[in-house]
C-alpha positions as CSV (number, residue, x, y, z in Angstrom):
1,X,43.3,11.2,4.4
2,X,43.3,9.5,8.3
3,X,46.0,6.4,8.6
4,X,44.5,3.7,10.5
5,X,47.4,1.9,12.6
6,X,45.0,-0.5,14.8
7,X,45.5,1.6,17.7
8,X,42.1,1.4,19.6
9,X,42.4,5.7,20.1
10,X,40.2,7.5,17.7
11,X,41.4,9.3,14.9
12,X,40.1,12.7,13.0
13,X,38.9,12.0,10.2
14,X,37.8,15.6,9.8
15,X,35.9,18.5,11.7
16,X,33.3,16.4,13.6
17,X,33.7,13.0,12.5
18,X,36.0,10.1,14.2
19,X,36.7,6.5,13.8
20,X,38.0,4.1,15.9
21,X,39.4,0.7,14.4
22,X,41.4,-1.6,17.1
23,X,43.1,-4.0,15.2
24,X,42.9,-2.8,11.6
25,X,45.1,-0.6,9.5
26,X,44.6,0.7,6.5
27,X,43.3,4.7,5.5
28,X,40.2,6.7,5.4
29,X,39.0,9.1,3.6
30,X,36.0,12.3,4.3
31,X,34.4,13.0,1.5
32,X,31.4,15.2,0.3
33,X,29.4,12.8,-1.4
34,X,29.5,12.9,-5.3
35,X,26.4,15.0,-7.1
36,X,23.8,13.3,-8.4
37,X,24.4,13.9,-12.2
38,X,28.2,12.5,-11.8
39,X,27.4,9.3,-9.9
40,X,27.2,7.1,-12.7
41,X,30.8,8.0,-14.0
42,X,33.1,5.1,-13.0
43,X,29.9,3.8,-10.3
44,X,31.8,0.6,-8.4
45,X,29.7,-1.8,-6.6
46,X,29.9,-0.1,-3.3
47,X,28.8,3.4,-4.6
48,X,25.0,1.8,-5.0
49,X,22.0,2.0,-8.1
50,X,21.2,4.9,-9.5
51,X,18.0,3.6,-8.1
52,X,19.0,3.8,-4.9
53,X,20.0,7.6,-5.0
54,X,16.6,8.2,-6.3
55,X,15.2,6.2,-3.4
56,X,17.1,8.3,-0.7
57,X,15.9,11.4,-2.7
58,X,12.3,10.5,-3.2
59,X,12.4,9.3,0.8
60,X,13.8,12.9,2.1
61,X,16.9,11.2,2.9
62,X,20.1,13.5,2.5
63,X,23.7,12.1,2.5
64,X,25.8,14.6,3.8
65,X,29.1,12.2,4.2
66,X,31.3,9.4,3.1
67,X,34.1,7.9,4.7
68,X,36.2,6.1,1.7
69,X,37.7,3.1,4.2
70,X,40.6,0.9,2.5
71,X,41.1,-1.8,4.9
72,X,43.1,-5.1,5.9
73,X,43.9,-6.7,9.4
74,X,46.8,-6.4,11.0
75,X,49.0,-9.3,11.9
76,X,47.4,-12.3,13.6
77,X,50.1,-12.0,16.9
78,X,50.1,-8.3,16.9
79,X,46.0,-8.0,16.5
80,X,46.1,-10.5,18.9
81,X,47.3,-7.7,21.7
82,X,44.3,-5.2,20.5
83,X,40.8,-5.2,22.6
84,X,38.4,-5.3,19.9
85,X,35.2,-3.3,19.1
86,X,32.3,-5.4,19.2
87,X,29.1,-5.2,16.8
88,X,25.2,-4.1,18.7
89,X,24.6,-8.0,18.9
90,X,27.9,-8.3,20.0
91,X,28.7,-11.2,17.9
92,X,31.1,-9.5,15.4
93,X,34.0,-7.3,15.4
94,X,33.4,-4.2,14.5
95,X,35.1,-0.6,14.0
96,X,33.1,2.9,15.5
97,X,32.3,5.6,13.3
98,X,31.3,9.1,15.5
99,X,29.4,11.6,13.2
100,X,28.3,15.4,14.7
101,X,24.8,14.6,15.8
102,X,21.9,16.7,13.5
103,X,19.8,17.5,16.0
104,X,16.7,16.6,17.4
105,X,14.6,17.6,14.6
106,X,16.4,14.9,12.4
107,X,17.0,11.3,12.1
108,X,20.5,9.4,11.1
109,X,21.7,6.5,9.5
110,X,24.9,4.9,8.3
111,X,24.4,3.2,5.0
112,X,27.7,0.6,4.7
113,X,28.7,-0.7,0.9
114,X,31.7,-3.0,0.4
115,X,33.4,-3.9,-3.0
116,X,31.8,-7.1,-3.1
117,X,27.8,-5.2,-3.6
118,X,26.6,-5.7,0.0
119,X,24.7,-3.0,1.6
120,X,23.8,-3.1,5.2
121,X,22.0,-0.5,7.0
122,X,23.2,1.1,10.4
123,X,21.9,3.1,13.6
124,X,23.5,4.9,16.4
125,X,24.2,2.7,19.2
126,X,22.5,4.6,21.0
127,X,19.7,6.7,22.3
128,X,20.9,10.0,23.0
129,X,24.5,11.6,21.3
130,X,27.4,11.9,23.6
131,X,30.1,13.9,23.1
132,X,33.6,11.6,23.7
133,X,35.8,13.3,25.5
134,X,38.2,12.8,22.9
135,X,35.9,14.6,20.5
136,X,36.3,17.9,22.1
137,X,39.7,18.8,20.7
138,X,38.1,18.9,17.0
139,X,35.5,21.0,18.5
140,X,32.8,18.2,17.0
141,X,29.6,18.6,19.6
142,X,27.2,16.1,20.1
143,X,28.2,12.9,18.6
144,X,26.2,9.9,17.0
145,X,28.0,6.6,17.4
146,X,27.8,3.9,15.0
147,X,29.2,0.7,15.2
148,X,29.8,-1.0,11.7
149,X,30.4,-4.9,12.1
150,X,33.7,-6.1,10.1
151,X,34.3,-9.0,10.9
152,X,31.8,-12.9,10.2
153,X,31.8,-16.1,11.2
154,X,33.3,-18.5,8.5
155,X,29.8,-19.7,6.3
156,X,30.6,-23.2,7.6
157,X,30.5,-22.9,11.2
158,X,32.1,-25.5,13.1
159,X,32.9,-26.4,16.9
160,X,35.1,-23.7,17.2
161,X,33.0,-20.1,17.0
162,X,36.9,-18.0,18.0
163,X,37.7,-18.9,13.9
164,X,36.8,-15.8,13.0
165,X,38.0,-14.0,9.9
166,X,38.3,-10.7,8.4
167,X,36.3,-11.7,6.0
168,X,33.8,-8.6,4.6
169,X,36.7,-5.4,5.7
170,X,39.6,-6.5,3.5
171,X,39.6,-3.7,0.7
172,X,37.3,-1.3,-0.1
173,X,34.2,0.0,2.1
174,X,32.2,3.1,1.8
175,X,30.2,4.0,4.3
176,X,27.4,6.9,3.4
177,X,26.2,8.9,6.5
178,X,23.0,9.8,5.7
179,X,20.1,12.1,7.7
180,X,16.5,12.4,7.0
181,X,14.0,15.1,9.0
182,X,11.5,13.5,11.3
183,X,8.8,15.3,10.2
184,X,7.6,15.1,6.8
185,X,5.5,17.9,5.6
186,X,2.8,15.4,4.0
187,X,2.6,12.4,6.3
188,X,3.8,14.3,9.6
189,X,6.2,13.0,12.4
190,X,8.2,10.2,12.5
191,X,6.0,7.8,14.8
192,X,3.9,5.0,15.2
193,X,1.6,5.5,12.5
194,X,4.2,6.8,10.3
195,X,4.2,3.7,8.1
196,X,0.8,3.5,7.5
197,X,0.1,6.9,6.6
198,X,3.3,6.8,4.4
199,X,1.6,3.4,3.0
200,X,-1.8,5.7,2.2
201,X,-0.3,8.4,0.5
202,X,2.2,6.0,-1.7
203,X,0.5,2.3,-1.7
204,X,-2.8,3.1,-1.4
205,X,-5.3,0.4,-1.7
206,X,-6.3,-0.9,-5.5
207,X,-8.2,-3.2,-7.4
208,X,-6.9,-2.7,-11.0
209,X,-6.9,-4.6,-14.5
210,X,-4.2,-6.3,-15.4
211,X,-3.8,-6.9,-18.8
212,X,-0.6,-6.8,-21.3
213,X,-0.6,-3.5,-21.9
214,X,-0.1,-2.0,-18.5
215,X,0.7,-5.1,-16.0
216,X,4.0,-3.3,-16.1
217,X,2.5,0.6,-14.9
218,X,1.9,1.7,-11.9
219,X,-1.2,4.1,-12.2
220,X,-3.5,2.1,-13.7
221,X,-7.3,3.2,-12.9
222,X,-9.4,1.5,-10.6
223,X,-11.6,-1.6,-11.8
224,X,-15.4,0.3,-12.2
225,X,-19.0,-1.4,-12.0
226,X,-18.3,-2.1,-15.9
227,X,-15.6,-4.5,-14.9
228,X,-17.1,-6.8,-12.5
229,X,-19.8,-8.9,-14.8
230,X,-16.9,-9.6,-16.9
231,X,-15.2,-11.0,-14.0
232,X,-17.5,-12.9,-12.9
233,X,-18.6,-14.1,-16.0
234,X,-16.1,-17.3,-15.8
235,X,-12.8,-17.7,-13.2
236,X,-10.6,-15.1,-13.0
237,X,-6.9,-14.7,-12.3
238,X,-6.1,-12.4,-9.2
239,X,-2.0,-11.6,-8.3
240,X,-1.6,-10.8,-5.0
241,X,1.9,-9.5,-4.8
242,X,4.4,-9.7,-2.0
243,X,5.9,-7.5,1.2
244,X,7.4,-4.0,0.1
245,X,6.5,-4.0,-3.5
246,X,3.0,-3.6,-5.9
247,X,1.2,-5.4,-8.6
248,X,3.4,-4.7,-11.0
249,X,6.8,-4.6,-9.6
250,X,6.2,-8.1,-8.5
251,X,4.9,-9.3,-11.6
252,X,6.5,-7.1,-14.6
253,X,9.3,-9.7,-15.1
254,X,6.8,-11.9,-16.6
255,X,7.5,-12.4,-20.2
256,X,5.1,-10.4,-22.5
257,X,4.7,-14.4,-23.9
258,X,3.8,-16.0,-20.6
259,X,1.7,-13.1,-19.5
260,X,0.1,-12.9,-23.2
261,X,-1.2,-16.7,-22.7
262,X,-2.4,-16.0,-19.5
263,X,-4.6,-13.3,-20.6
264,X,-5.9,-15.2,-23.6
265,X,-6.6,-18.3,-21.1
266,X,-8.3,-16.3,-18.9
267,X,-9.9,-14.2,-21.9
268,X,-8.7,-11.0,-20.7
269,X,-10.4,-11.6,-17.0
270,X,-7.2,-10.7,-14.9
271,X,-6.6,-8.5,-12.2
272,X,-4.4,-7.3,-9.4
273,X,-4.7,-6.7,-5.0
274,X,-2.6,-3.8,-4.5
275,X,-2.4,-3.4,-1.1
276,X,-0.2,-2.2,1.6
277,X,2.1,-4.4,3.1
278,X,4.0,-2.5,6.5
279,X,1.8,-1.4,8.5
280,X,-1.5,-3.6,7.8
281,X,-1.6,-7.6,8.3
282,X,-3.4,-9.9,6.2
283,X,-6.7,-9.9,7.4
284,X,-6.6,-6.2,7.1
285,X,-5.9,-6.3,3.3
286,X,-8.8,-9.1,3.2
287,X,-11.0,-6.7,5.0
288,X,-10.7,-4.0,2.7
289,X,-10.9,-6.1,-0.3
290,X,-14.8,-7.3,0.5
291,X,-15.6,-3.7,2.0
292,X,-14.7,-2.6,-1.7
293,X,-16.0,-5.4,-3.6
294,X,-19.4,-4.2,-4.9
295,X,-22.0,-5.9,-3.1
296,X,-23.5,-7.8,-6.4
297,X,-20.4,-8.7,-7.3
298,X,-19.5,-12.7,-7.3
299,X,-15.8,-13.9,-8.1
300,X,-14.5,-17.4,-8.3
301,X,-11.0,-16.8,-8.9
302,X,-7.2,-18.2,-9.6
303,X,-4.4,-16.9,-7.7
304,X,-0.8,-16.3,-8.4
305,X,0.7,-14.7,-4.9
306,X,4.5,-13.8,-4.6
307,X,5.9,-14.0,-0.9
308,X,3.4,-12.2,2.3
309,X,0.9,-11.9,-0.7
310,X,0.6,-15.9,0.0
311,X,-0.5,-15.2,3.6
312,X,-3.5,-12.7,2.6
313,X,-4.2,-15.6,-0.3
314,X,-4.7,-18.0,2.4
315,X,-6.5,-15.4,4.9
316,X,-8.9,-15.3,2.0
317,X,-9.1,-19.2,1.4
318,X,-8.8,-20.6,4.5
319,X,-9.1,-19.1,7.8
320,X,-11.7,-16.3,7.4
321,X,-14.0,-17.2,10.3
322,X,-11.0,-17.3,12.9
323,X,-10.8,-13.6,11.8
324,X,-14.5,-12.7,11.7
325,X,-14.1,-12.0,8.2
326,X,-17.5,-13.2,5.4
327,X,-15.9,-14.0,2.1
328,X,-18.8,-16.0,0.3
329,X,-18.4,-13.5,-2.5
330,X,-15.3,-15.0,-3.5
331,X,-14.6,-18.9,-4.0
332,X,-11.0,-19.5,-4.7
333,X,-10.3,-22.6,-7.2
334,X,-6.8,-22.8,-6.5
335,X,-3.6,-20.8,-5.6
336,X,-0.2,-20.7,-6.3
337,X,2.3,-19.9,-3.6
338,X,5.9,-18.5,-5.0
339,X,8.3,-18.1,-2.5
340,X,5.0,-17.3,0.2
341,X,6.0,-17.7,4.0
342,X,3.7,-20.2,4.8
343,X,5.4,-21.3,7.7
344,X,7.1,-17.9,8.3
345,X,10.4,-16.8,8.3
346,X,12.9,-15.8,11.4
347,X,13.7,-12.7,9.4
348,X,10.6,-11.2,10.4
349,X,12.1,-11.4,14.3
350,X,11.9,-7.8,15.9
351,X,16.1,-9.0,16.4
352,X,16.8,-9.9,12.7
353,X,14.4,-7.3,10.9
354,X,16.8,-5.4,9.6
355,X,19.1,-8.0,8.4
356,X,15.9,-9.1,5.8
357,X,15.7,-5.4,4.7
358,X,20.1,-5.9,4.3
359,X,19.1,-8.7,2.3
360,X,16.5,-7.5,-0.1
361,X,18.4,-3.8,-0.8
362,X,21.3,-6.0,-1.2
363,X,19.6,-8.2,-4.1
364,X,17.9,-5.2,-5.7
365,X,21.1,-3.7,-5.6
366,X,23.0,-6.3,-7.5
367,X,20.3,-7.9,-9.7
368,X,17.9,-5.0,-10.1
369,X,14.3,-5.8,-12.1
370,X,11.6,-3.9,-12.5
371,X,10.8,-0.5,-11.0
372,X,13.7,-1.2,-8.2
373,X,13.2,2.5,-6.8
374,X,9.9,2.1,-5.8
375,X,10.3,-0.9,-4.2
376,X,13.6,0.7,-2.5
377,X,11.6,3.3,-1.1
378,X,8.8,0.6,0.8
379,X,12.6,-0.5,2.1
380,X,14.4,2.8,3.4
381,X,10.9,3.8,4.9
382,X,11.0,0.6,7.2
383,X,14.1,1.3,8.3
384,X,13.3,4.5,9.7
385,X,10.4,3.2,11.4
386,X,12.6,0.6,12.8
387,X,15.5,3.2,14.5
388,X,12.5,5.3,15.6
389,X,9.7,3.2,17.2
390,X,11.1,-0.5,16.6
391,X,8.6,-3.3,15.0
392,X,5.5,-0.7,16.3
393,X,3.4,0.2,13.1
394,X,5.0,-2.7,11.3
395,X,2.1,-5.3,11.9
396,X,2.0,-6.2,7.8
397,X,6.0,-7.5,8.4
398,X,5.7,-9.2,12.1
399,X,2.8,-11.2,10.6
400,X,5.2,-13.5,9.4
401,X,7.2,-14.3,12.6
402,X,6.8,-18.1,12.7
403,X,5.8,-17.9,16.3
404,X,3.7,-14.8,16.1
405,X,0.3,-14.7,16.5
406,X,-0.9,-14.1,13.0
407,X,0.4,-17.5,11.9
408,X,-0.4,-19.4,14.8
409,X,-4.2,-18.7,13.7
410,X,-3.4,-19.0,10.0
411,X,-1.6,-22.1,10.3
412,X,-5.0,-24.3,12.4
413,X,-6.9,-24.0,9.2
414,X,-8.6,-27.0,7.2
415,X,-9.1,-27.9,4.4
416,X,-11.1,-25.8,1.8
417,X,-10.9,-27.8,-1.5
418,X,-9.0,-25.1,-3.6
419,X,-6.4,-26.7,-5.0
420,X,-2.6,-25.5,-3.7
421,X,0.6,-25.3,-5.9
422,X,4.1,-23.9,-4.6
423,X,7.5,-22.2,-5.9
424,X,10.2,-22.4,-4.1
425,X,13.6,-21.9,-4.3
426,X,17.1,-23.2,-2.7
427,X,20.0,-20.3,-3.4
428,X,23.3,-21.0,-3.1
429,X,25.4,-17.9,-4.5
430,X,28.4,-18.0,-6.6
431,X,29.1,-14.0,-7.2
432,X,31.0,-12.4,-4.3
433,X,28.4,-10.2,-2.8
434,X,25.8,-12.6,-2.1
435,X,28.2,-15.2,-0.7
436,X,29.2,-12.4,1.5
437,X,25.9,-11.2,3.1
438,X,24.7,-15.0,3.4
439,X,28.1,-15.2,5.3
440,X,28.0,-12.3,6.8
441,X,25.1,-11.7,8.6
442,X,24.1,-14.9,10.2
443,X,26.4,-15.6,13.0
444,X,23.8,-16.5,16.1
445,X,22.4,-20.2,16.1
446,X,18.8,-19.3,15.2
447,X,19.8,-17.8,11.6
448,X,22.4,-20.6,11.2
449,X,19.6,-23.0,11.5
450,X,17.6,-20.9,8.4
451,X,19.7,-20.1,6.3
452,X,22.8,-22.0,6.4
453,X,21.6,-25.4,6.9
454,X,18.1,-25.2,5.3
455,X,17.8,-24.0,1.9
456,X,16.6,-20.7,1.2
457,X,15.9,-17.9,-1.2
458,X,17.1,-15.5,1.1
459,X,14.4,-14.4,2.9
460,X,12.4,-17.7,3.1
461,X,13.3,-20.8,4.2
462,X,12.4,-23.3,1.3
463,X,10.5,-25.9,3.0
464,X,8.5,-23.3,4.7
465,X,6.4,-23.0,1.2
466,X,5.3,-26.4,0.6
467,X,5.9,-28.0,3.9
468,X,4.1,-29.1,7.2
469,X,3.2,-25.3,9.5
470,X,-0.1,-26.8,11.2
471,X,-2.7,-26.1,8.6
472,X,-4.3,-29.6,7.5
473,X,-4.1,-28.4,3.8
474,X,-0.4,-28.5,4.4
475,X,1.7,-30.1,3.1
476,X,1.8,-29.6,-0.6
477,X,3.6,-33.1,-1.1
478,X,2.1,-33.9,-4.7
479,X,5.4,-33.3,-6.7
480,X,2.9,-32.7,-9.9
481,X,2.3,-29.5,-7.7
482,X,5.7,-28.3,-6.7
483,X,8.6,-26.5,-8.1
484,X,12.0,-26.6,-6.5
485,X,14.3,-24.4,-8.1
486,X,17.9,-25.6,-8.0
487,X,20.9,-23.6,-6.9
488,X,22.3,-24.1,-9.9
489,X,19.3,-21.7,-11.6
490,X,20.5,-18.5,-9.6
491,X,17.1,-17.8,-8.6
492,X,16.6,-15.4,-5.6
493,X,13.6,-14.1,-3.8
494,X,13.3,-10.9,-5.9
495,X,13.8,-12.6,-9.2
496,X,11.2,-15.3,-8.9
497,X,9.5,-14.1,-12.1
498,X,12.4,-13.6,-14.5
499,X,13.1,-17.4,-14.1
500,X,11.6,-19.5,-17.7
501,X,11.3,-22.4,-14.8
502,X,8.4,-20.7,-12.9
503,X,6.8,-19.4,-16.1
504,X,6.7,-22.8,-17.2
505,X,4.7,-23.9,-14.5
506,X,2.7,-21.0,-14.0
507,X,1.1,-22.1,-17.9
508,X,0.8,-26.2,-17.1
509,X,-1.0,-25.1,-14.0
510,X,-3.3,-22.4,-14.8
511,X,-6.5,-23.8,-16.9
C-alpha cells in the first residue's frame, strides 16, 4: 500500500503503475481485480452492478487493475503551497494515474467509482504513451496517462469560481483500469463504422408485437404479412423507444396493469420500432421503417416515444418532405413525448458527450430497471468510439445537439393535426450519488445554464419537451396535455416508466 503525502512527485504504486496527487494525502492500493463469482460478497457502491461486469464482459472489455484510493485534502494553508493537477477541460483539480501502455493492438480506459455511486468514464490524456522519466526506475515502459478530476465547483455557483471544494475525493474511490482489443473478431477494427456495424449485429432493425406476454423479451419474431390487416384494421399503438436502449428495456417498467389496458384498448393492435440509435439519425430509422413496411400496408397509429425515440416520432409526423422521405402509409393521430429532446440537449455536444454517458451509467448503476446490461453495453460501446474516432459514426447521438443540423430542420416544421402530449420531469436528487455527479460534472457556464438552473431529468432539459424549439406545433402549452413531474417524485430519465404518475396519463390519454 503507496502513502500519499501531497507531494506533486509520483509515487509507485506497483511494477508499472504511478500516481501523482499534489495536494492530497491519504493511501492507495494495486489490486488484481476481484473474480467474477466473488464480486457480489460485500459489493459497496463503488465496486459497480453485477450488470455492469457482465457489460464489460459481453463488450470484450478486460479489467486488469484497481487502484483502492482512500483520500482527503490536506490542510487549506499547506495545500495552498502545492501546484495542482488540473482535469482535460482544465476546470477541475485532478490527480494522474500512469498505467503500462497495452500496446497498439488494444484500447484503455480508466473507469472511476466513488463511495457515493458515481461512475465516470476516463481516457489517456493523450495520444501516444510516454514513458516519464520518473517511470524508468520501476522498469514500467510505455505509459498511459490519465487524469481523474477530484475536485467540483460548489452546486450553487456564485461570483467567486476559486471556492472550490474537495468535494467528490474525500474517502473512498476505486478506480478500475480497464483495456479492450481494437479489433473484434465479428464487427472488425475499432473505426468509424464501428458503431454501426456493432448496432447491426446487436440492435438490428425490428418491427415486433408487443403484447403482455413478451413486451418485456428481447427476441420476439418479426411482425409477418399476417399481422399487418390486423393493424390496420383500427389505430394502432406504436413505442418508439429512446437512445442506447430497445423496445423493451424502455418500456418493461410498465405495470402488467397499465400495459394490460392498453392492449385491451387497443384490442391487442400494439407494436414496437426497434431501431438503432448510435450510429443512424432519425430520418434513417424513418427510412427503413417505410422501406420495410409492406407496400399494401396502411397504419394510422398512436405513439408512446421515450427520449431520441421522440425525434424519429416527429421525423415521421412532421418534417418528412424536408428529408425527402414519402410517409402517406402512415397517419399519426397523436404522440406522446416522455422526456423526448425536442429542443435538444447540450449533452449531445462533441465536449460534454461523455459526461451524458457519466450520467446515464451512473443512474443505471444506482437505480437499475429492466435489462440494465444490455442497455450498459449500447453505453460502454460509445465510449470506445468516442476515445477512438470522437463523435464520427455517432450521427444517431449528435442529432440532438440543439444547434446541429438535424434539429434545425426538425424544429421549421408545421403543423400536422396529430395531436401532441408531453412528460417531463424536473430532478432534484436527495441520495448522495446523484447530488454528487449533478455537482460534479457541470462546472463551465454552458452546463450551469442546463442543468443547474433549468430543471432537468438529467439528460434533458425540462422545458425542452413541451416548450417553444421553432416548430409551429410547439409549444405544447395545453396543461390538459402535459405532465410535469415534481422533484419531490424522484423521477429520473431512466425511470420514466416505473413512475404510477406517467402511467396515469398514459391511460387518460390514449383512446
Amino acid at each position: 500500500m503507496a502513502v500519499l503525502s501531497g507531494s506533486p512527485q509520483p509515487v509507485s504504486l506497483g511494477p508499472g503503475y504511478f500516481l501523482r496527487a499534489p495536494g492530497i494525502q491519504g493511501t492507495a492500493e494495486l489490486k488484481l481485480p476481484r473474480p467474477p463469482g466473488a464480486r457480489a460478497l460485500g459489493r459497496a457502491p463503488e465496486d459497480g452492478t453485477e450488470a455492469l461486469d457482465e457489460a464489460l464482459r459481453a463488450t470484450d472489455v478486460t479489467e486488469v487493475r484497481q487502484i483502492d484510493l482512500q483520500l482527503t485534502a490536506l490542510p487549506p494553508g499547506v495545500a495552498a503551497t502545492t501546484r495542482s493537477l488540473r482535469s482535460p477541460d482544465g476546470l477541475q483539480e485532478a490527480l494522474e494515474l500512469s498505467v503500462p501502455d497495452p500496446g497498439p493492438d488494444m484500447g484503455q480506459l480508466v473507469l472511476a467509482c466513488d463511495e457515493s455511486g458515481v461512475l465516470t468514464w476516463h481516457f489517456p490524456v493523450q495520444d501516444q504513451a510516454t514513458t516519464p522519466s520518473d517511470t524508468s526506475r520501476g522498469g514500467a515502459g510505455a505509459q498511459n496517462r490519465f487524469l481523474i478530476p477530484t475536485t467540483r465547483l460548489p452546486p450553487s455557483r456564485t461570483a467567486n469560481t476559486t471556492d472550490r471544494g474537495i468535494i467528490g475525493i474525500l474517502g473512498r474511490k476505486l478506480l478500475k483500469v480497464l483495456v479492450y482489443p481494437l479489433l473484434d473478431p465479428l464487427i472488425g477494427a475499432l473505426s468509424d463504422h464501428f458503431a454501426r456495424d456493432w448496432e447491426t449485429k446487436h440492435r438490428p432493425y425490428g418491427l415486433r408485437d408487443f403484447s403482455p406476454g413478451n413486451f418485456r423479451t428481447a427476441n420476439v419474431e418479426p411482425l409477418g404479412s399476417a399481422d399487418w390487416p390486423r393493424l390496420a384494421a383500427k389505430p394502432a399503438l406504436l413505442f418508439v423507444h429512446g437512445t442506447f436502449s430497445t423496445a423493451h428495456a424502455s418500456f418493461g417498467s410498465l405495470s402488467d396493469e397499465a400495459f394490460n389496458s392498453l392492449y385491451h384498448r387497443y384490442e391487442g393492435r400494439l407494436l414496437a420500432f426497434n431501431h438503432p440509435t448510435l450510429s443512424p439519425d432519425p430520418k434513417n430509422n424513418i427510412e427503413w421503417l417505410l422501406q420495410n413496411l409492406p407496400q399494401d400496408a396502411r397504419l394510422e397509429v398512436d405513439i408512446i416515444c421515450h427520449s431520441r425515440g421522440g425525434l424519429v416520432a416527429r421525423t415521421l409526423t412532421e418534417r418528412p418532405s424536408a428529408f425527402g422521405l414519402d410517409t402517406a402509409r402512415i397517419k399519426v393521430r397523436r404522440v406522446i413525448f416522455v422526456a423526448a429532446p425536442n429542443a435538444g440537449t447540450l449533452l449531445a455536444d462533441p465536449d460534454h458527450m461523455v459526461k451524458m454517458i457519466d450520467r446515464l451509467t451512473t443512474a443505471l448503476n444506482l437505480f437499475p430497471t429492466g435489462p440494465v446490461t444490455e442497455t450498459l453495453e449500447a453505453l460502454i460501446t460509445a465510449i470506445k468510439v468516442i476515445g477512438h474516432g470522437g463523435l464520427k459514426g455517432l450521427n444517431g447521438l449528435a442529432c440532438m445537439h440543439p444547434t446541429g443540423d438535424f434539429l434545425k430542420t426538425l424544429n421549421h416544421g408545421e403543423p400536422t393535426g396529430a395531436d401532441y402530449y408531453a412528460v417531463a420531469a424536473d430532478y432534484e436528487p436527495t441520495d448522495s450519488g446523484l447530488k454528487a455527479l449533478l455537482a460534479g460534472t457541470v462546472a463551465d457556464a454552458v452546463l450551469d445554464r442546463v442543468f443547474e438552473n433549468v430543471p432537468n431529468d438529467l439528460v434533458v432539459p425540462e422545458p425542452g419537451v413541451f416548450g417553444e424549439n421553432g416548430c409551429k406545433t410547439f409549444p405544447i402549452s395545453d396543461v390538459n396535455r402535459m405532465l410535469q413531474i415534481p422533484p419531490t417524485a424522484g423521477v429520473i430519465h431512466t425511470t420514466m416508466f416505473s413512475s404510477d404518475l406517467v402511467r396515469s396519463k398514459l391511460l387518460e390519454w390514449l383512446i
